[in-house]
Backbone as CSV, one residue per row, in Angstrom:
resi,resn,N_x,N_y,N_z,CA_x,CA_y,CA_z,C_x,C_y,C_z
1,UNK,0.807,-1.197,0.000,0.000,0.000,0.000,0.848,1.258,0.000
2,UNK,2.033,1.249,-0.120,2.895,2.564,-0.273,2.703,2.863,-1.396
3,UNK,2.437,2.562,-2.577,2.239,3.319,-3.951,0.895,4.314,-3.504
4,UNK,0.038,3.755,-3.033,-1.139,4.727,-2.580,-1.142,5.817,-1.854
5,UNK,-0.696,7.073,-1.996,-1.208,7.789,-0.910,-2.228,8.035,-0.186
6,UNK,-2.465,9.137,0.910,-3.478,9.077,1.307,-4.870,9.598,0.297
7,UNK,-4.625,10.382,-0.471,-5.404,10.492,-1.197,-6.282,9.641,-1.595
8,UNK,-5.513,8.532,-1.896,-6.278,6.897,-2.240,-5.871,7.078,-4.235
9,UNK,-5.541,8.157,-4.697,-4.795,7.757,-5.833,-3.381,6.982,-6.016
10,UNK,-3.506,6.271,-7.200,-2.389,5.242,-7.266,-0.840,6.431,-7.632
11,UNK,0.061,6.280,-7.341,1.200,6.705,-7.904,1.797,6.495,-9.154
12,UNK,3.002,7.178,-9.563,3.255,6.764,-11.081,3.572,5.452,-10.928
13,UNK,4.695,4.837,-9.739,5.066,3.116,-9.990,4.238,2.557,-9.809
14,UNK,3.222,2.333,-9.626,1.744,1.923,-9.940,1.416,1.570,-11.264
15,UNK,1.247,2.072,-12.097,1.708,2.063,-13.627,2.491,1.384,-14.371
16,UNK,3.734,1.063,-13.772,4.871,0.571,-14.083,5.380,-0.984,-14.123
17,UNK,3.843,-1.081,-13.171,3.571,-2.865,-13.235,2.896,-3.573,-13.772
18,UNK,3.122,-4.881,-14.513,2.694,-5.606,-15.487,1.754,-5.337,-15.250
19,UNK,0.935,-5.577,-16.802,-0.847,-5.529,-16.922,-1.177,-6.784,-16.688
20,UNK,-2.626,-6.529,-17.078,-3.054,-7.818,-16.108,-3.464,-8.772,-17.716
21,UNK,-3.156,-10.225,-17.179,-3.264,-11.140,-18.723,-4.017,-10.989,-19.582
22,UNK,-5.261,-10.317,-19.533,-6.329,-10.262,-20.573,-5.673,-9.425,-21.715
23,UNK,-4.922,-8.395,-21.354,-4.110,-7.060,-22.028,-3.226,-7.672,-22.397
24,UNK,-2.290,-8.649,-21.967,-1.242,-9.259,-22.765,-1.231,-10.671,-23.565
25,UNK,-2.815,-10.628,-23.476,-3.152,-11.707,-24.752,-3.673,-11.129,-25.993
26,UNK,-3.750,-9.751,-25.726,-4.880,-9.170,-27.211,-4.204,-9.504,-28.594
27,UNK,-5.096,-9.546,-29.034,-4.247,-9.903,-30.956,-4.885,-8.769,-31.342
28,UNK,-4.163,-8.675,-32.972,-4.402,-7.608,-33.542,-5.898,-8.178,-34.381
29,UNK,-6.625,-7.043,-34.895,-7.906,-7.544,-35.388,-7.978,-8.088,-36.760
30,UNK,-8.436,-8.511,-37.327,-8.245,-8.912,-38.812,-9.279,-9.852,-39.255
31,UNK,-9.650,-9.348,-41.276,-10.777,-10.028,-41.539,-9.924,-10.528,-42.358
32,UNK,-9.674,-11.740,-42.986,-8.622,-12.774,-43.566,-7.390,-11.902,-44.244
33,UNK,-6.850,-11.279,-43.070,-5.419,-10.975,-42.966,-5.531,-9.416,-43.468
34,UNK,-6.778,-9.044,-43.308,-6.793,-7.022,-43.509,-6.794,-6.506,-41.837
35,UNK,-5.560,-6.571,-41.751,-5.991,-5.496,-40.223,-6.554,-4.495,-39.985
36,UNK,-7.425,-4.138,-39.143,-7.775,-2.388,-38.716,-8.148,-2.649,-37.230
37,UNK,-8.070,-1.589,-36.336,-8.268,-1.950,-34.735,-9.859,-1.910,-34.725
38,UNK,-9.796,-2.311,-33.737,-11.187,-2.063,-32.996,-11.933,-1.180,-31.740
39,UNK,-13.065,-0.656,-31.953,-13.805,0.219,-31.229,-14.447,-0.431,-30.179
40,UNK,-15.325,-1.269,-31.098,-16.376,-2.070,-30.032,-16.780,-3.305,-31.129
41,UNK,-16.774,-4.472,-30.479,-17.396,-5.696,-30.881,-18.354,-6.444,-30.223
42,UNK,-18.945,-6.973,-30.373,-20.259,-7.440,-30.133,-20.685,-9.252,-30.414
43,UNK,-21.250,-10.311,-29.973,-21.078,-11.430,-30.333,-22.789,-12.067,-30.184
44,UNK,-23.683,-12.300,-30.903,-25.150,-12.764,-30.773,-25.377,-14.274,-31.174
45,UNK,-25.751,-14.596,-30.113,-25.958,-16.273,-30.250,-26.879,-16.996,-29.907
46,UNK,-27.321,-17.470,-29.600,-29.014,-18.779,-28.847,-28.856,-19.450,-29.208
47,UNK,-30.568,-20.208,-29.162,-30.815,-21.330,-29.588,-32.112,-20.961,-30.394
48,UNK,-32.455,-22.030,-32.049,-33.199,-21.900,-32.357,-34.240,-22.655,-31.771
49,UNK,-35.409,-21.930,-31.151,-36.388,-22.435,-30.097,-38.076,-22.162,-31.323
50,UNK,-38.611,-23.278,-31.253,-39.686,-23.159,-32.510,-41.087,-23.385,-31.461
51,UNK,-41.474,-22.416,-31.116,-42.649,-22.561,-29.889,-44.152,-23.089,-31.028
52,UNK,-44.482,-24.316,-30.082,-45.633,-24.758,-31.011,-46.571,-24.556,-29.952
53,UNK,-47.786,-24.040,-30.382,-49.569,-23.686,-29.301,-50.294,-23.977,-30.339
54,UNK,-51.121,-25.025,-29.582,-52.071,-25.706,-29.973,-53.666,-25.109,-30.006
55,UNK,-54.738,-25.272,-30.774,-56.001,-25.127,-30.052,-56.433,-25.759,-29.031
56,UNK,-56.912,-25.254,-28.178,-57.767,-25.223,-26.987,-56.933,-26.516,-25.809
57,UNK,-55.258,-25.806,-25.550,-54.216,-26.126,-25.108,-53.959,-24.967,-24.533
58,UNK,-53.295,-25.366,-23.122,-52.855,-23.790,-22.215,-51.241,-24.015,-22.379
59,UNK,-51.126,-25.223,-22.585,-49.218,-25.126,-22.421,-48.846,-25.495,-24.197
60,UNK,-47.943,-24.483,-24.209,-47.348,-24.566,-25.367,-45.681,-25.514,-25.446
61,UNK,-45.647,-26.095,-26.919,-44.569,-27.187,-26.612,-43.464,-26.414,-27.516
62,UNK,-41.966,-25.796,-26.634,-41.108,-25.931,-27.394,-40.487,-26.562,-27.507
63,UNK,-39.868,-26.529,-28.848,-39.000,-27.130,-29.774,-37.360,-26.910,-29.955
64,UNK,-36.183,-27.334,-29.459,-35.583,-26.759,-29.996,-34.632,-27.468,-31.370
65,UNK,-34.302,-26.483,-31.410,-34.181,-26.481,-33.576,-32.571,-26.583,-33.549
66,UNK,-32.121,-26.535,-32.459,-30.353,-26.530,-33.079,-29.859,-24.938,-32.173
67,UNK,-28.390,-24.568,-32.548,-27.762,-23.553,-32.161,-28.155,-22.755,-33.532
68,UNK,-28.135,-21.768,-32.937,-27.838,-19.922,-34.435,-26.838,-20.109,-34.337
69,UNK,-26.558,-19.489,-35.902,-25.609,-19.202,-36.373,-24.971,-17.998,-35.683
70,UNK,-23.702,-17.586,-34.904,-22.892,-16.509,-34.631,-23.185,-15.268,-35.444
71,UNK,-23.406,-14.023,-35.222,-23.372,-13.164,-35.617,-22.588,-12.313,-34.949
72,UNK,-21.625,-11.266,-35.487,-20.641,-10.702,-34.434,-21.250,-9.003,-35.490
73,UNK,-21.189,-8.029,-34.369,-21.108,-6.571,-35.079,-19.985,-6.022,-34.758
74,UNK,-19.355,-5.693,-35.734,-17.967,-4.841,-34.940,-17.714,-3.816,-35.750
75,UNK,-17.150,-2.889,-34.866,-16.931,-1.341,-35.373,-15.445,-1.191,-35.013
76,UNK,-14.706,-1.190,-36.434,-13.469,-1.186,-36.609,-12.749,0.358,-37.123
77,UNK,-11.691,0.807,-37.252,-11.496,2.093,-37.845,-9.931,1.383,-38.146
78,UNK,-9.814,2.581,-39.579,-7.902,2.924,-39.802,-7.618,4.574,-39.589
79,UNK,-6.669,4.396,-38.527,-6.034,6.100,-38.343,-4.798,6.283,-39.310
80,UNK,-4.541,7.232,-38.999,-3.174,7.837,-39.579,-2.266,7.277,-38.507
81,UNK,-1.029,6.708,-38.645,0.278,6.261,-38.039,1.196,7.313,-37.844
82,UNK,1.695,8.013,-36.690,2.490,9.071,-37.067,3.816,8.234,-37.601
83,UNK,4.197,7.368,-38.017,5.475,7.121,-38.995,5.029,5.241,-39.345
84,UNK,6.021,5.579,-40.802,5.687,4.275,-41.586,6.506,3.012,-41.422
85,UNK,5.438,1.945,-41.315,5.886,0.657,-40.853,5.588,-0.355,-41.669
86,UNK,6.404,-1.234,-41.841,6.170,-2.580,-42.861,4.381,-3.274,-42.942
87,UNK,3.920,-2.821,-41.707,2.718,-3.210,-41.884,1.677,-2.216,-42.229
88,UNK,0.800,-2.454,-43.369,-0.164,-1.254,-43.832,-0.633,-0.364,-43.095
89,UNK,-1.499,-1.455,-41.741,-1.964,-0.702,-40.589,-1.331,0.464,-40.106
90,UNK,-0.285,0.582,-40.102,0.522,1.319,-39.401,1.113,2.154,-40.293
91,UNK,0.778,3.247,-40.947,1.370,3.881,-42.117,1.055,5.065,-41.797
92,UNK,1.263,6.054,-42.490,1.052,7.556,-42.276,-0.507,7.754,-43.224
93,UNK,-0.395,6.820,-43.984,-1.504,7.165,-45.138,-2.689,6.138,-44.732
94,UNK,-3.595,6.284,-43.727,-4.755,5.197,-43.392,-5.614,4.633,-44.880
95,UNK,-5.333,5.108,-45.814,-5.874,4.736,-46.829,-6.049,3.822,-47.558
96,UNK,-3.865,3.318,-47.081,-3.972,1.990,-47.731,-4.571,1.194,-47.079
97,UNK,-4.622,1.014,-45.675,-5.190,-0.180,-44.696,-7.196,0.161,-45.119
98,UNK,-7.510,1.211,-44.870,-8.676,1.252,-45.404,-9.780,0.066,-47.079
99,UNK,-8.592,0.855,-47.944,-8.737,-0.079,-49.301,-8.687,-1.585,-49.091
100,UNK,-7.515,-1.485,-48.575,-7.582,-2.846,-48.474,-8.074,-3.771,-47.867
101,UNK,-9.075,-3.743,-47.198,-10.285,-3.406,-46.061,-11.337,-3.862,-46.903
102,UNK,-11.759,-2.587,-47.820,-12.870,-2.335,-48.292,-12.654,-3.113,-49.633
103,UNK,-11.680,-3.723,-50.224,-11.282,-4.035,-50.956,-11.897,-5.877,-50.829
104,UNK,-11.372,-6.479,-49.940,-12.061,-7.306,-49.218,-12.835,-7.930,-48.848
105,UNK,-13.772,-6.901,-47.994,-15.434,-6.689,-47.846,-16.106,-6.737,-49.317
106,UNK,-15.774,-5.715,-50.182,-16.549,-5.968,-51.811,-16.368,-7.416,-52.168
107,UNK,-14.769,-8.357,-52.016,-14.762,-9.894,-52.512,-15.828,-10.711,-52.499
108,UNK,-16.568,-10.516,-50.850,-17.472,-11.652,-50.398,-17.059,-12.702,-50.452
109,UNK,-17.638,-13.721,-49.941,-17.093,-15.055,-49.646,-16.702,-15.520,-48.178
110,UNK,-16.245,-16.622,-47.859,-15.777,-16.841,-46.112,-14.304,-16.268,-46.027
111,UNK,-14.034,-16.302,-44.989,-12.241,-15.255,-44.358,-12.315,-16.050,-43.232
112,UNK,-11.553,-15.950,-42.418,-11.581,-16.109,-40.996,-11.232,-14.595,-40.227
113,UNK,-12.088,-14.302,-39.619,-12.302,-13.195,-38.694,-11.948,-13.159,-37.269
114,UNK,-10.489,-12.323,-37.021,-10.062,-12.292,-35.568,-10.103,-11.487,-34.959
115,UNK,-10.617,-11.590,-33.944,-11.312,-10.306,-32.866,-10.145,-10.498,-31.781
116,UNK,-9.751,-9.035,-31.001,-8.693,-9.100,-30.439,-8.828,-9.958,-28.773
117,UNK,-10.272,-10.865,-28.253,-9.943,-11.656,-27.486,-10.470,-12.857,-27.776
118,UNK,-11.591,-13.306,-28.954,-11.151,-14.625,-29.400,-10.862,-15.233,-30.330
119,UNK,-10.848,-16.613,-30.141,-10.292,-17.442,-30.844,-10.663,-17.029,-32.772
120,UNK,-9.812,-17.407,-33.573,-10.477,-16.546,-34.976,-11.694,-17.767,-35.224
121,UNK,-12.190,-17.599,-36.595,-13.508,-17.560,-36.954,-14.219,-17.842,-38.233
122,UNK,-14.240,-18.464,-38.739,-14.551,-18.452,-40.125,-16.043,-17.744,-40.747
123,UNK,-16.081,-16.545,-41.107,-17.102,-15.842,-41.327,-17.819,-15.182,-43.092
124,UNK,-18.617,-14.983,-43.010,-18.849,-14.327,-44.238,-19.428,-12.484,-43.928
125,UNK,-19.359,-11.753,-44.596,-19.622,-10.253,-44.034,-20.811,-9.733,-45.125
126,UNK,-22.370,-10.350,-44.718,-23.226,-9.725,-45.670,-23.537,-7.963,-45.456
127,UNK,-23.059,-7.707,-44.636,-23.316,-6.150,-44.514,-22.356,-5.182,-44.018
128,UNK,-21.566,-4.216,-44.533,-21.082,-3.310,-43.919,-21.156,-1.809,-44.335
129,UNK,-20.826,-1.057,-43.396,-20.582,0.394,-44.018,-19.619,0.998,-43.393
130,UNK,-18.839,2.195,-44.356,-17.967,2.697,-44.210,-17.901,4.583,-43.690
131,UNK,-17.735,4.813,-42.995,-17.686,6.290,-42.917,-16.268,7.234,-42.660
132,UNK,-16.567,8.263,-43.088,-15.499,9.179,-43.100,-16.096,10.628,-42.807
133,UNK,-15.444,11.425,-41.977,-16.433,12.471,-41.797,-14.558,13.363,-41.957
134,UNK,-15.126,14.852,-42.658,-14.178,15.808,-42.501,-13.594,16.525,-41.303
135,UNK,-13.851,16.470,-40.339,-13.654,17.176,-38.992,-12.671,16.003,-38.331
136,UNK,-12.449,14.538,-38.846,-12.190,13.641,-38.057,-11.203,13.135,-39.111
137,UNK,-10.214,14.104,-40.006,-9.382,14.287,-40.871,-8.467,12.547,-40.385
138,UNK,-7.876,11.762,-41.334,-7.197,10.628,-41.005,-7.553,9.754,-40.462
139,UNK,-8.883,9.453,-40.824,-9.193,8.553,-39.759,-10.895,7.871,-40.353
140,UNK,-11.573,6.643,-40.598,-12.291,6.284,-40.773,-12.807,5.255,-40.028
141,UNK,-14.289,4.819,-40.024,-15.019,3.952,-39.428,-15.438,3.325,-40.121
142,UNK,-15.178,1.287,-39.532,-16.168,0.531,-41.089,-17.236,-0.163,-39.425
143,UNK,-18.220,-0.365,-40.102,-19.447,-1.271,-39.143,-20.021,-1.905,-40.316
144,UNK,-19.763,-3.512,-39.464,-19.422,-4.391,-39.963,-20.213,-5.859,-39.533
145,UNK,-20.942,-5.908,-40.394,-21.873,-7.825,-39.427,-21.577,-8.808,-40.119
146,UNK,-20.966,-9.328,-39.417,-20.259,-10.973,-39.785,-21.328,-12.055,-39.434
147,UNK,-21.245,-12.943,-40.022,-21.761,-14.237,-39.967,-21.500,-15.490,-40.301
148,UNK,-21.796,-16.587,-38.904,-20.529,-17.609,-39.017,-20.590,-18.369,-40.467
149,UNK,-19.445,-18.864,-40.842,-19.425,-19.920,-42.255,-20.142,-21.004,-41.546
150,UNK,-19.680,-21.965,-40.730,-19.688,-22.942,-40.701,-19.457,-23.720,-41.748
151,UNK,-19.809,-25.369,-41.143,-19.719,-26.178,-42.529,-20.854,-26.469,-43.468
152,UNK,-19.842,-26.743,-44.836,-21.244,-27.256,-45.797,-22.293,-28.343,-45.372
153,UNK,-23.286,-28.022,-45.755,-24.412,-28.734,-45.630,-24.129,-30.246,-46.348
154,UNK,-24.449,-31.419,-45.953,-24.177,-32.549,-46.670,-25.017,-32.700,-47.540
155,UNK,-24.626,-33.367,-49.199,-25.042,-33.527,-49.679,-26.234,-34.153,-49.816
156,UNK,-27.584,-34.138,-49.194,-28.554,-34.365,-49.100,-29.768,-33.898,-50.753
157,UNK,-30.322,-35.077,-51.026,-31.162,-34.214,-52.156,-32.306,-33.338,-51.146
158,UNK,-32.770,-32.563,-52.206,-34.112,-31.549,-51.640,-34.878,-32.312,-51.580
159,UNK,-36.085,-32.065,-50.682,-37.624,-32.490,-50.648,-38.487,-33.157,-51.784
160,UNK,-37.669,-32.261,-53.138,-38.632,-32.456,-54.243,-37.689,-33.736,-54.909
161,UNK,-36.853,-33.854,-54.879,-35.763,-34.727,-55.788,-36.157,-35.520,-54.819
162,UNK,-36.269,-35.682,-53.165,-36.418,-37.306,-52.942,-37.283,-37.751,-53.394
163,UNK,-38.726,-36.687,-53.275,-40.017,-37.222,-53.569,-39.841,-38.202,-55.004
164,UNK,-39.488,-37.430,-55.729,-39.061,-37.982,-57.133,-38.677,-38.913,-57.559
165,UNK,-37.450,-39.498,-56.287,-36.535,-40.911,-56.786,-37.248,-42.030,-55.655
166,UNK,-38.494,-41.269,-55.058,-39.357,-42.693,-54.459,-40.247,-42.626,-55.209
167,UNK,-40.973,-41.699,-55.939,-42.034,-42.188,-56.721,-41.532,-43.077,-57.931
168,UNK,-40.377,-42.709,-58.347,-39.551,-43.534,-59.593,-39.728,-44.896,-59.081
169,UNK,-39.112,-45.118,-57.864,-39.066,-46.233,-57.348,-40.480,-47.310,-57.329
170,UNK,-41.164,-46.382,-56.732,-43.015,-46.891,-56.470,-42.983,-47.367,-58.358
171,UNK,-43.055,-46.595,-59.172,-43.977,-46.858,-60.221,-42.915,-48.093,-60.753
172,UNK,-41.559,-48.644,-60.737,-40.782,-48.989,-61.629,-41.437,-50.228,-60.592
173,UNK,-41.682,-50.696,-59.041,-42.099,-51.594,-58.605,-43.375,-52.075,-58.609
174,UNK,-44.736,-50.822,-59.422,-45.396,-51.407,-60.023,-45.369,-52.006,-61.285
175,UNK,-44.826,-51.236,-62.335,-44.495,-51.960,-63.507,-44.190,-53.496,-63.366
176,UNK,-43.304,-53.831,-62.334,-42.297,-54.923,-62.420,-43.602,-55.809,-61.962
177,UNK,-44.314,-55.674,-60.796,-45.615,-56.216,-60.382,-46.494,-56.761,-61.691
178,UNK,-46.840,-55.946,-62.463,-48.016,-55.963,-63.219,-47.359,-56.452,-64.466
179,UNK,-46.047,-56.973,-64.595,-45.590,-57.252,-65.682,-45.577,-58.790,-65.253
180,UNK,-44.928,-58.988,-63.810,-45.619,-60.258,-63.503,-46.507,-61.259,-63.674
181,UNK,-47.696,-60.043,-63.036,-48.794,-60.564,-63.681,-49.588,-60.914,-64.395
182,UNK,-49.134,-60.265,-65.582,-49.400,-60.460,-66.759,-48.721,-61.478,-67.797
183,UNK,-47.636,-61.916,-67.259,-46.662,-62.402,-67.536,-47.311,-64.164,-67.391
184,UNK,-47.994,-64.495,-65.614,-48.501,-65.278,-65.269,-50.008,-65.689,-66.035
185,UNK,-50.555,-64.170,-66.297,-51.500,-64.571,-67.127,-51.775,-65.337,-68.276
186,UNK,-51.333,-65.035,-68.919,-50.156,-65.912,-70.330,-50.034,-67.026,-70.359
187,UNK,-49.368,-67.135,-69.184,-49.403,-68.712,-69.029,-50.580,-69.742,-68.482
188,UNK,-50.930,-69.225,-67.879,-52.654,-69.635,-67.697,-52.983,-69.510,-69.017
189,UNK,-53.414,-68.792,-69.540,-54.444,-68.319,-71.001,-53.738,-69.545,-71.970
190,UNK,-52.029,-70.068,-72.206,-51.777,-70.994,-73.282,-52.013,-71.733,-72.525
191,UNK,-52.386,-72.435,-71.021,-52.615,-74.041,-70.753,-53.930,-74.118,-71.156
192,UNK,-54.537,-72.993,-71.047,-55.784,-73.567,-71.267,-56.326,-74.090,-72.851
């Protein structure tokens, strides 16, 4: 308690001591390898819950349907660097890290998306926007909604294609039936 005075403010060597682990795990942010920092991020998740109510029923039966898909919102920016560094981010000219950003975002498709405390992410980005205001010279804002990739769906046919290759089935096992039978008929009809 000697760094404290009585005041109850901390002193400068107060300061001077390691941060605490959350701060010395941060990563830098990045949507498949475009850095820009971050403002604020955000992470939305549940369960898909399918509430079924019946007629002239007081309790309703839910359902649940599986996990949602991840949705993350994050509000990222590129500043001006006061001096230039091998990495874009860090440049005097925020422009290039910007472009190349926005450059990106226009591709579409999955990336993996790393937020500076978790694990990265495999995402797709159906929506973002970009701002720049004049008073706030060097410096831009992208807001940004990601949504998880996950994996492909297995090759399953649709509803209509199964229907299809069982009715194929049904009629090719009546044919085969009635060809039978007819087949048997025949032979009855020459003994006689």
């Amino acid at each position: 308690m000697a760094d404290v005075p009585s005041t109850g403010r901390p002193q400068a060597p107060y300061y001077n001591k390691p941060t605490s682990a959350w701060r010395e795990a941060l990563l830098p942010a990045s949507f498949d390898g475009r850095l820009f920092h971050v403002e604020s991020s955000s992470l939305e998740n549940g369960r898909r819950i399918a509430v079924h109510e019946f007629p002239k029923k007081d309790t309703p039966y839910p359902e649940d349907m599986g996990r949602r898909a991840k949705t993350f919102s994050v509000r990222g920016y590129c500043i001006t660097y006061p001096a230039d560094t091998n990495e874009p981010l860090y440049s005097r000219d925020y422009r290039v890290p910007r472009d190349l950003l926005m450059a990106r975002l226009e591709a579409g498709g999955p990336g993996p998306l790393q937020l500076p405390t978790l694990p990265p992410i495999l995402v797709v980005c159906p929506q973002w926007r970009w701002t720049e205001e004049d008073r706030l010279g060097g410096y831009c804002v992208f807001d940004m909604q990601f949504v998880e990739w996950g994996t492909p769906n297995q090759s399953r046919p649709a509803s209509t294609q199964l229907l299809m290759l069982q009715s194929q089935a049904i009629k090719q096992q009546v044919l085969t039936a009635l060809s039978n039978a007819s087949e048997s008929l025949r032979v009855d009809q020459l003994r006689q």
